[in-house]
BANU-762860 format. One record per residue (C-alpha): x, y, z. Coordinates in steps of 0.1 Angstrom, whole numbers, padded with zeros to 4 digits, always signed. Layout:
XYZ
...
***
This chain:
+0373+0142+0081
+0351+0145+0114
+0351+0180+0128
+0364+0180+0162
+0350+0206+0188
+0387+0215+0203
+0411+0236+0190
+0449+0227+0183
+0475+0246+0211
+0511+0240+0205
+0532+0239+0236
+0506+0253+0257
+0506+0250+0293
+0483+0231+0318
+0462+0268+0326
+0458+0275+0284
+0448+0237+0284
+0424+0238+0305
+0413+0268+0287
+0406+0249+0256
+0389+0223+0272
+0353+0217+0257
+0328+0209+0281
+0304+0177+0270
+0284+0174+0300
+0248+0190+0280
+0263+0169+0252
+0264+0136+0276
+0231+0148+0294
+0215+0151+0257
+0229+0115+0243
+0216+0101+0276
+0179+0112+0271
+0184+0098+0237
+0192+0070+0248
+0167+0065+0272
+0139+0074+0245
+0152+0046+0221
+0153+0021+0256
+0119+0031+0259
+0106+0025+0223
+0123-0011+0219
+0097-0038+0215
+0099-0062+0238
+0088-0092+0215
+0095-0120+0240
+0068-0104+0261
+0040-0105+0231
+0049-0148+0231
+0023-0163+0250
+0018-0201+0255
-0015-0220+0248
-0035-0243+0268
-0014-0271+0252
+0017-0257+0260
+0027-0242+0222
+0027-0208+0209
+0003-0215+0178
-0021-0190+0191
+0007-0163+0192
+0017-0173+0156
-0016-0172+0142
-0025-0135+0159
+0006-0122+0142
-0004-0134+0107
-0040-0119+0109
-0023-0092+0119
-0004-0090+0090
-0035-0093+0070
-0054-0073+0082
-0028-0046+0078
-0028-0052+0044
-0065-0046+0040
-0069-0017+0067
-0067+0014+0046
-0083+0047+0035
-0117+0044+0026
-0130+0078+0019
-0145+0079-0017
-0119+0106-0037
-0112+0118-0069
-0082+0096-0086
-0070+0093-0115
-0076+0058-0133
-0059+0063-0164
-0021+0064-0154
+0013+0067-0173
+0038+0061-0150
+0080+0059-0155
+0101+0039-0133
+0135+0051-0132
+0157+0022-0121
+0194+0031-0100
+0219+0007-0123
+0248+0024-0104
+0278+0006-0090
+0258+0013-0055
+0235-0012-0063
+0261-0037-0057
+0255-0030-0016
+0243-0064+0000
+0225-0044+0030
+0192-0053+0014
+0196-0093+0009
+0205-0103-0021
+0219-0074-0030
+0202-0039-0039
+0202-0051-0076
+0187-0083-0076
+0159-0069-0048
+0149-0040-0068
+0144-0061-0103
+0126-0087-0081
+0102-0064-0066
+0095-0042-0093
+0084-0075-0113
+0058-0080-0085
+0051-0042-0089
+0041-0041-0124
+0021-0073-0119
+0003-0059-0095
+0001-0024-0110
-0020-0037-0143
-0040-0056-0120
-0056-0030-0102
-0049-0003-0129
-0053-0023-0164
-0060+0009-0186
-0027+0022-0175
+0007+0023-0193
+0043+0018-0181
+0079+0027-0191
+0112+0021-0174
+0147+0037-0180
+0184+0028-0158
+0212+0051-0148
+0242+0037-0151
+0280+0052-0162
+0263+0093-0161
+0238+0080-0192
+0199+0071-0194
+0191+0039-0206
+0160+0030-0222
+0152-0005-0203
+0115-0010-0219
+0093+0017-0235
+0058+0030-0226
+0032+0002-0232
+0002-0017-0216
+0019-0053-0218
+0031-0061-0186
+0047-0092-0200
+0071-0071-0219
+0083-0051-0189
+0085-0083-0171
+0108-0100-0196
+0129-0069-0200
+0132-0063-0166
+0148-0108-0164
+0174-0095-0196
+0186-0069-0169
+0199-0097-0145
+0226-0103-0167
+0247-0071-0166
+0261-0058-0134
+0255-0025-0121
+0280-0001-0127
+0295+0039-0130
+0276+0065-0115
+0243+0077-0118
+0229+0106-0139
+0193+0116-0123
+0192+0151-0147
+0198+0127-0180
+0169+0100-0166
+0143+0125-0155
+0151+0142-0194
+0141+0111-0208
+0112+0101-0187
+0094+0139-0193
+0105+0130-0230
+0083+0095-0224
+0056+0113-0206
+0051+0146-0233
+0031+0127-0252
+0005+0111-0223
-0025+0125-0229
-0041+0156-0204
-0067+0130-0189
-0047+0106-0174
-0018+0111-0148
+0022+0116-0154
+0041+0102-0125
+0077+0092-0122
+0092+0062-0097
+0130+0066-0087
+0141+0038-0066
+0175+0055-0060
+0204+0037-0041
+0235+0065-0046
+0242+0095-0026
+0251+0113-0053
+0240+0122-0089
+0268+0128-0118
+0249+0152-0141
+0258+0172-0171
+0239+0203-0163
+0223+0224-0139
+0197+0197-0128
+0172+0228-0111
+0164+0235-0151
+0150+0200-0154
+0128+0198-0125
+0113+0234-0135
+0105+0218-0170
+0091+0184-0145
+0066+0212-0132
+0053+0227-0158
+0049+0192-0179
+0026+0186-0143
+0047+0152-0134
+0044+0142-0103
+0077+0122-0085
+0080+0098-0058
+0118+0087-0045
+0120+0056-0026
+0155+0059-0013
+0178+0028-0005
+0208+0050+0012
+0202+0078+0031
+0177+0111+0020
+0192+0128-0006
+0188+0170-0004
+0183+0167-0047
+0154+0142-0042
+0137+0159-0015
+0138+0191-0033
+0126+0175-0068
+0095+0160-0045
+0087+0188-0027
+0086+0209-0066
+0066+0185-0079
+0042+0175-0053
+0032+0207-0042
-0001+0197-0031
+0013+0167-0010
+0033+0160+0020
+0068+0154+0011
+0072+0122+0036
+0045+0105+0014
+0062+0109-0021
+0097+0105-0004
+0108+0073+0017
+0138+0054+0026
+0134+0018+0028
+0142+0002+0067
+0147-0031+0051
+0130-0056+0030
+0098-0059+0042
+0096-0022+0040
+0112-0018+0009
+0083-0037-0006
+0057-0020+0011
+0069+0015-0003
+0070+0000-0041
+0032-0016-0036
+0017+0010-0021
+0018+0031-0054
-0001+0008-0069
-0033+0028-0061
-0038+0058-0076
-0030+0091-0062
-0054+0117-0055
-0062+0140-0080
-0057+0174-0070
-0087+0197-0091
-0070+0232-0101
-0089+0260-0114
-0093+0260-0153
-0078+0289-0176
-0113+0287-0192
-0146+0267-0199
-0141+0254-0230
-0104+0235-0215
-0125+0222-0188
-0155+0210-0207
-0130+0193-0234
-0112+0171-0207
-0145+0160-0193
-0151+0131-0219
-0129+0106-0234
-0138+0083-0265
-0128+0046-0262
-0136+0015-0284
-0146-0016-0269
-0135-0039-0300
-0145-0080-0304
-0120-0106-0307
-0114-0127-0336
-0098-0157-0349
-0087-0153-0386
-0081-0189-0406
-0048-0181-0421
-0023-0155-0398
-0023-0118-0406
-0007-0089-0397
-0009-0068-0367
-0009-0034-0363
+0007-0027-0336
+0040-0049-0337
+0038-0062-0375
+0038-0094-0370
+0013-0123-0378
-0008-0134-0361
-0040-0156-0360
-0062-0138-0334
-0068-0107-0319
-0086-0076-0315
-0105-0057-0340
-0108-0019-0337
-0144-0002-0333
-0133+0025-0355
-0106+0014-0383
-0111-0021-0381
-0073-0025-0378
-0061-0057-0360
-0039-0054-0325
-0028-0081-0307
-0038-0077-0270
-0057-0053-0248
-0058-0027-0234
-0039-0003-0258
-0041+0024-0278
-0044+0019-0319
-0020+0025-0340
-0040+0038-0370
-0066+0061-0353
-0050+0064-0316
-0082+0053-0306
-0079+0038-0268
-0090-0002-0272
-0098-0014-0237
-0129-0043-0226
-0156-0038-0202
-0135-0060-0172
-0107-0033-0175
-0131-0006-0172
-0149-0022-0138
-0115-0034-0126
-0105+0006-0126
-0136+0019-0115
-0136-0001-0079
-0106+0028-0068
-0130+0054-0069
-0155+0035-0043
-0133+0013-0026
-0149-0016+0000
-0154-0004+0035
-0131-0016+0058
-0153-0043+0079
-0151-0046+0116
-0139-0068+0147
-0166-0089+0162
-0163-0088+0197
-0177-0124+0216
-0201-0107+0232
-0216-0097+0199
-0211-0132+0182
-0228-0147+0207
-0259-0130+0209
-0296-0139+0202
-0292-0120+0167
-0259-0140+0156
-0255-0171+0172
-0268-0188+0144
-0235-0173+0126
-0210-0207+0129
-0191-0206+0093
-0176-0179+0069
-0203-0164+0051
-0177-0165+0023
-0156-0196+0024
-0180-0217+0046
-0151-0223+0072
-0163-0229+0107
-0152-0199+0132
-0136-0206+0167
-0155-0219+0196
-0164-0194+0222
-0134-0207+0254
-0153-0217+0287
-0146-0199+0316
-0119-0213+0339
-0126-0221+0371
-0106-0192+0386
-0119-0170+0361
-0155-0177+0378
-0138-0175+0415
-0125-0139+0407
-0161-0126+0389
-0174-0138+0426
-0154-0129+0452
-0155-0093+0464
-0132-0068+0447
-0117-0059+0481
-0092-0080+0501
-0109-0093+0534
-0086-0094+0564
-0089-0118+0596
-0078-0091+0623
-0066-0055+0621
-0031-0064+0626
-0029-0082+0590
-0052-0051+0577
-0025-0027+0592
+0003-0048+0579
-0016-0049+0543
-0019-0012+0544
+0022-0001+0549
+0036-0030+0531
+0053-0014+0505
+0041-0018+0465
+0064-0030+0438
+0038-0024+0414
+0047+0012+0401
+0083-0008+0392
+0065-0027+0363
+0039+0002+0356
+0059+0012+0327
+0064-0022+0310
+0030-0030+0318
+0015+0002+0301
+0031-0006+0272
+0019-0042+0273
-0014-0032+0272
-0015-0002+0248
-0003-0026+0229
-0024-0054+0230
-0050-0027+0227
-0039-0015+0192
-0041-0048+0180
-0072-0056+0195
-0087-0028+0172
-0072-0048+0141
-0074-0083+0148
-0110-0100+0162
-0111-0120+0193
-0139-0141+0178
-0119-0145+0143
-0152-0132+0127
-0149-0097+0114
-0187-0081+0098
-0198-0057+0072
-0219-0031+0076
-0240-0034+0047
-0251-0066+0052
-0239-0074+0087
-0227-0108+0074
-0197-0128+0093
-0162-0132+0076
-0131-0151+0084
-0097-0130+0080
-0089-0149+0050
-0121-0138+0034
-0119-0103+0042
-0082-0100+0028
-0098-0116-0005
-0122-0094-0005
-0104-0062+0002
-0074-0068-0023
-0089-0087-0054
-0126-0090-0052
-0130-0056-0042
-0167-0061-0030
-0189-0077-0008
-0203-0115-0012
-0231-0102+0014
-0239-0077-0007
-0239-0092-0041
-0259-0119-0028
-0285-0100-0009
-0287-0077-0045
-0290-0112-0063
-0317-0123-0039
-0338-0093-0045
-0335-0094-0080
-0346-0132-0082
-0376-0125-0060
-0391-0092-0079
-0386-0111-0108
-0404-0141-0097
-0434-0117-0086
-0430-0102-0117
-0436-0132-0137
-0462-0144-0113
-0482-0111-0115
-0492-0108-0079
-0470-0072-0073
-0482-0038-0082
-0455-0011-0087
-0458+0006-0058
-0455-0029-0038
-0424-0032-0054
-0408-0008-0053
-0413-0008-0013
-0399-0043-0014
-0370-0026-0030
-0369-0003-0002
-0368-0030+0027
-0342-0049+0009
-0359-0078+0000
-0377-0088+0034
-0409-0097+0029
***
């Protein structure tokens, strides 16, 4: 029931009445500013449409999409410690709240759909990393799909849950039991982290559920919540205990809607930061500092045999350095010696989160038309031809030649110019915002459509630099300038006409002769 600010008086008169009477007028003056602030924060997207010389909105359209991209490809660059070897538990809401339809389907069907995406892209930027996933649903845990390096089988068990309907009341003490149960056995050198994509309000537990995030912090797991309600006071209190190092509005989000929602769950596809803390003594430190993997070779036997990891036979597969036993795919961990089995791509496809790709920058036209680059018509990357510089229009010339100041006839029209009143300072607000704006996304999205490196200072399309940023994870530039130099000392090499020390100054000048 809503608590009311008056109090009852039973056969009162007018005077006690009036006596009782609550005033609202800070309350009114209050919602009013409030009001006012959200008026002043609405986006006025009709304003952002802007019609073409042909009399469409194409251009508009295409400015919000390389927006988009390059959204998706503006992000922290600084070179940190992470941690590349990651166990991670996603704890899955199965309640009867699931069933809400605010998030389109419904909460249910969204979350198994994204968190397919997630774990596809998950092994693709982390592929020596391991996942598990565990429901709530009717005050139990349920094991959905145990801790393994096969993101097929968390796909496919994550399809089988599509069948049942959510249902009861979830227990988040019982599902954070299980998951540090998952995560006891992860090894010191990589990371323990928990998901909870949590759609309830409440949490039906069996104990006192302060017990179990004390054991969360000494096992050194690390939580993030990604809320589909409302915050919850248990879920910010079990991020704040076991992200102390952290903000507790990065580990802890409610989704807006679906785009949002998404954007939460993909964004943990990077690695956190690892935060160094200060060794009990030399010899713990020293032992963590190396870690032993095999690299095994594939082979194809003539008749099926036996695998070691799920016992059943198969034809090909993977033979380990050490024991020699057979497991079907990589990356994982052998069964026999507990030796970790990864290949070389795994390794380099890990390794690019430590020393990510600078973000490259806009290309103003005054740039892309220089001596230096006008040469620069097509993607560097996908050879497709940038936009045409636009010509001047004739009033554009008119107005770079006519004085700034307005020229009068007599000094009666001078006069009458002077007092007229302004309705400029009517619009000043709107128009402010307009162009802070359009200024913000001028820092994200190139006027040219050519966005550069600053290695190699070579010209990319927005499609390119999107590639680049989000699977390549390096620079064509680069490479090829690194390829060219390579070719040429080699060529001098095999020619004889280089000394060392000319060399290694060609080295120095990056190839230019």
């Amino acid at each position: 029931m809503v608590e009311s600010d008056e109090e009852y008086a039973p056969d009162a008169s007018d005077e006690d009445l009036d006596a009782h009477q609550v005033s609202t007028k800070r309350g009114s003056a209050r919602a009013n500013r409030q009001i006012e602030s959200a008026f002043n924060e609405v986006r006025r997207t009709w304003e952002e449409v802007e019609e073409g010389e042909d009399g469409t909105i194409t251009k508009t359209i295409d400015s919000l999409l390389q927006q988009g991209k390059r959204k998706r490809t503006l992000k922290d660059t600084t070179p940190l410690q992470r941690g590349i070897i990651r166990h991670l538990i996603i704890i899955i809401d199965l309640s009867a709240a699931m069933t809400e339809k605010d998030l389109r389907p419904t909460r249910y069907l969204l979350t198994i759909r994204y968190c397919q995406d997630f774990i596809t892209e998950f092994f693709e930027q982390n592929p020596i990393s391991q996942i598990g996933i565990i429901g709530m649903r009717d005050g139990l845990a349920v094991r959905v799909s145990d801790m393994s390096g096969n993101p097929s089988d968390h796909i496919s068990n994550l399809q089988s849950l599509r069948k049942d309907d959510p249902r009861g009341q979830p227990s988040l003490q019982n599902a954070l039991d299980m998951a540090r149960a998952a995560l006891f056995h992860a090894p010191s050198h990589g990371t323990r982290e928990i998901l909870l994509l949590f759609g309830s309000l409440l949490s039906s537990d069996p104990g006192d559920i302060h017990t179990t995030i004390s054991s969360l912090v000494a096992s050194k797991i690390n939580t993030t919540v990604i809320g589909l309600s409302a915050q919850v006071a248990i879920c910010l209190t079990l991020v704040k205990r076991t992200n102390p190092h952290s903000n507790p509005q990065k580990h802890y989000n409610v989704a807006l809607d679906e785009v949002n929602y998404r954007e939460l769950i993909m964004r943990l596809a990077t690695p956190p930061e690892a935060h160094t803390q200060q060794a009990t003594s030399t010899v713990d430190s020293n032992a963590s500092s190396l870690l032993m993997m095999g690299f095994p070779s594939r082979v194809i036997d003539p008749k099926p045999s036996l695998c070691a990891c799920h016992s059943r036979p198969t034809s090909g597969g993977y033979l380990c350095s050490r024991c020699s036993s057979k497991v079907c795919s990589l990356p994982t961990t052998c069964p026999a010696c507990s030796l970790t089995l990864i290949l070389s791509t795994h390794l380099a496809r890990s390794y690019h989160h430590l020393f990510p790709l600078q973000n490259w920058s806009t290309v103003p036209w005054s740039h892309a038309m220089s001596t230096a680059h006008k040469h620069k018509t097509v993607c560097f990357g996908c050879q497709a031809p940038f936009p045409i510089h636009p010509l001047r229009s004739a009033t554009q010339v008119l107005k770079a030649t006519l004085p700034t100041k307005p020229v009068f006839s007599d000094a009666r029209n001078a006069e009458s110019a002077s007092t007229e009143p302004s309705m400029a300072h009517l619009s000043r607000p709107r128009a402010d915002s307009v162009s802070r704006r359009k200024r913000d996304e001028d820092q994200t999205i190139s006027e040219s459509g050519r966005y550069a490196c600053g290695s190699c200072e070579e010209f990319f399309c927005v499609d390119c630099d999107a590639f680049c940023h989000e699977i390549v994870h390096n620079c064509p530039g680069c490479l090829s300038r690194e390829a060219e130099i390579m070719a040429r000392n080699e060529g001098l090499l095999q020619n004889g006409a280089a000394a060392p020390e000319e060399m290694e100054g060609l080295v120095m000048n990056g190839g230019r002769g």
